[in-house]
PLY file of the C-alpha trace (Angstrom):
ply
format ascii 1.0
element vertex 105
property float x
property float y
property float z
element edge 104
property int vertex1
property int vertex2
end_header
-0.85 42.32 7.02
-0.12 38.74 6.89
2.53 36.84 8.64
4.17 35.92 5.03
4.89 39.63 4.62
5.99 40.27 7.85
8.67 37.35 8.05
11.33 37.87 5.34
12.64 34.82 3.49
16.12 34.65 3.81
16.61 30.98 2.71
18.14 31.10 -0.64
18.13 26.91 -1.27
14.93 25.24 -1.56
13.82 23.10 1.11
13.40 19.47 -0.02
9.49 19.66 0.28
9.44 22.30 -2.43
12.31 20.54 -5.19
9.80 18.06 -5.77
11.91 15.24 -5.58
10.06 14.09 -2.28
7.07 13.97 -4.49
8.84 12.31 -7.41
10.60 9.40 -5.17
7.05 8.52 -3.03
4.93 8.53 -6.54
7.45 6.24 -8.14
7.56 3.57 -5.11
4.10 4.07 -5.27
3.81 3.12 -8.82
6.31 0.61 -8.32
4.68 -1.20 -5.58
2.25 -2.28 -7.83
4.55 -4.10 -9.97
5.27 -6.30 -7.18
1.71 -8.12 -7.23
2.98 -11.39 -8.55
5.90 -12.11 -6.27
4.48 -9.96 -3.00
0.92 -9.31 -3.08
0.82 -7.41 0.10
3.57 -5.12 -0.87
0.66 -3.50 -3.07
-1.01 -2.38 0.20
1.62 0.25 0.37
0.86 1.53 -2.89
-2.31 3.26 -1.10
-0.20 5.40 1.30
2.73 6.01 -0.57
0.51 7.40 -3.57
-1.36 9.76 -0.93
1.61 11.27 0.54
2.73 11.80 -3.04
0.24 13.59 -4.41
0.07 15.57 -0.95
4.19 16.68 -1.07
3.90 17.19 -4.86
0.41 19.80 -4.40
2.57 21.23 -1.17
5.42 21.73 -3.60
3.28 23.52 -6.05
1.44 25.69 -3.55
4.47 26.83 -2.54
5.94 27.94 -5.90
8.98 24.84 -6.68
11.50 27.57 -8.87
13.32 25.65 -11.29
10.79 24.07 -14.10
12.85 20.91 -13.22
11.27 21.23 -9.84
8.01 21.88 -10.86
8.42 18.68 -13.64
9.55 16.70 -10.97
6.24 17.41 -8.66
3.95 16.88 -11.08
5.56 13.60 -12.15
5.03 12.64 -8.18
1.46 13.82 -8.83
1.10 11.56 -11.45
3.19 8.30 -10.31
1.27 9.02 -7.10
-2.58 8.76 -8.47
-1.31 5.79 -10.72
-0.67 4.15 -7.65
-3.58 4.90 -5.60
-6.06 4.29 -8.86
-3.64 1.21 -9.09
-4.43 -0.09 -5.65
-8.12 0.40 -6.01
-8.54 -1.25 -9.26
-7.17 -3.77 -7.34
-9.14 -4.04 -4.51
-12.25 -4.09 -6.69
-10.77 -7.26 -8.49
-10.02 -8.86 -5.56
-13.52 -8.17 -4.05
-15.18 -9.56 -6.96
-12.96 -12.34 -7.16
-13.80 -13.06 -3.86
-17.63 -12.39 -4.50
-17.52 -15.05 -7.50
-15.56 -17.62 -5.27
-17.97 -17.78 -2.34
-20.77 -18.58 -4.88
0 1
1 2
2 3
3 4
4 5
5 6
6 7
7 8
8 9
9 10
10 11
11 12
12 13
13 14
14 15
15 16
16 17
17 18
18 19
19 20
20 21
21 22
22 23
23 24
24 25
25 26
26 27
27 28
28 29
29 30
30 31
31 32
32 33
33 34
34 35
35 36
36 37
37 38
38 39
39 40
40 41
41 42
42 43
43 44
44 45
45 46
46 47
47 48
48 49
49 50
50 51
51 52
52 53
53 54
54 55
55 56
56 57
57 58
58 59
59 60
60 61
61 62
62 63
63 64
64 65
65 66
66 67
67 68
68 69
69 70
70 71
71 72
72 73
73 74
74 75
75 76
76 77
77 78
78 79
79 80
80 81
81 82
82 83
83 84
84 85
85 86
86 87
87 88
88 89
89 90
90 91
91 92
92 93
93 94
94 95
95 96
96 97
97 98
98 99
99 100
100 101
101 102
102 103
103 104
């Protein structure tokens, strides 16, 4: 018998980590950090951690079964916002290695 089964759920709200919305908000800074490339470069390196912990809350969220579809909309939105982000920040590293590669030549 697992420990699931043996502990009843009496918590009728959802905790925050399974509404989605903590994946939603860290995929969307995510995705917006990269939008701040021409005025703060370096503000993109947050893009990299921001996207992780998005797609990490969001998968949490749906592993633990988000109710409402709104929820579950919400997570994979974070999902999404969140790998835009991290595929955002290493498309950019790779241009700025090989802008650095065609520099030093």
């Amino acid at each position: 018998m697992s420990t699931d089964q043996l502990s009843p759920d009496h918590d009728l709200a959802p905790r925050g980590s399974q509404t989605g919305m903590t994946s939603l908000a860290l995929g969307s800074v995510a995705f917006l950090a990269l939008s701040t490339l021409p005025a703060l470069p370096y503000l993109v390196l947050l893009a990299l951690p921001l996207g992780i912990a998005a797609i990490a809350s969001g998968v949490r969220a749906l592993r633990r079964g988000v109710a409402a579809p709104s929820g579950r909309i919400a997570s994979v939105t974070g999902i999404t916002l969140g790998s835009l982000g991290v595929l955002g920040w290493a498309g950019l590293m790779v241009l700025w290695y090989l802008l650095d590669q065609a520099t030093s030549h």
